[in-house]
C-alpha positions in Angstrom: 19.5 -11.2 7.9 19.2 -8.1 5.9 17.7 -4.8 7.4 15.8 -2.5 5.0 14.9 1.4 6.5 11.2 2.0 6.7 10.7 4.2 3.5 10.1 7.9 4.1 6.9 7.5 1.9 4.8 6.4 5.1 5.3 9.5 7.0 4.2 11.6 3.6 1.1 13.1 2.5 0.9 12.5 -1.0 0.8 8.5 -0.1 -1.8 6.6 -1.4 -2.5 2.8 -1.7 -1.6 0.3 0.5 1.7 -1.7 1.6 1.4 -4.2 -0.7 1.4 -1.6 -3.8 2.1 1.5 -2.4 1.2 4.1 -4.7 1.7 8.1 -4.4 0.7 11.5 -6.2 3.6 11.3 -7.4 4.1 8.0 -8.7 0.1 6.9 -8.8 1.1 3.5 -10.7 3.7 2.5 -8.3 6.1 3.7 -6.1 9.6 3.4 -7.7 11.5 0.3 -5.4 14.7 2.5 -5.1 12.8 4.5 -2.8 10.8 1.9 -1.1 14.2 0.8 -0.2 15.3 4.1 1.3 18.0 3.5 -1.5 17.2 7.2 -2.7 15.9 10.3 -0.9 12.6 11.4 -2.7 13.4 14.8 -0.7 14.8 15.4 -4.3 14.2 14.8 -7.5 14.1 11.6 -9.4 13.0 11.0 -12.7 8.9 10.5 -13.0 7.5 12.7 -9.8 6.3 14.8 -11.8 7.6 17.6 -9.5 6.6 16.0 -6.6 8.9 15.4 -3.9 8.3 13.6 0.0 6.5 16.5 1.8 5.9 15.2 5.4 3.1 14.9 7.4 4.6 16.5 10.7 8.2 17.0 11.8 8.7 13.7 13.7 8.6 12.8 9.4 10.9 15.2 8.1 13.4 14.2 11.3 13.4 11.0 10.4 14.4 11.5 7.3 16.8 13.4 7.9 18.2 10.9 10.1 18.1 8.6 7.0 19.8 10.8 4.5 21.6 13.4 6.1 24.1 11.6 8.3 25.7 15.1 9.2 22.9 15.4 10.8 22.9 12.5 13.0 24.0 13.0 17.1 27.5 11.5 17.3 27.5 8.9 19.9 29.0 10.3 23.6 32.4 8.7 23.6 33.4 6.1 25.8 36.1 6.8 28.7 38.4 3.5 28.8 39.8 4.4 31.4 
């Protein structure tokens, strides 16, 4: 079974449309799939935004995706005494 991230475009404000064709300010005749799939962080630029990058809605958005994308960012797991 394959596991695809929930795209940051839901926790954005210039979202528009629904899931079935999500659509944004950015991209109002369709939301590239490359970052539907979390395959590419619309934190930057990518061609056709029109300047317009993710600009969350509150910080429990931006956290998550910078959990996503920034995995320097990510809490290292406590490690295990084997002992």
């Amino acid at each position: 079974m394959t596991s695809v991230a929930t795209p940051i475009c839901v926790g954005c404000t210039r979202l528009r449309g629904d899931l079935l064709f999500p659509r944004c300010d950015a991209y109002p005749q369709g939301i590239p799939r490359v970052i539907q799939l979390s395959e590419m962080d619309h934190r930057l630029a990518f061609p056709g935004d029109q300047g317009m990058q993710f600009l969350p809605r509150a910080e429990s958005d931006a956290a998550y995706a910078r959990r996503l994308f920034d995995p320097s960012d990510s809490v290292e797991p406590a490690p295990v005494d084997m002992a």
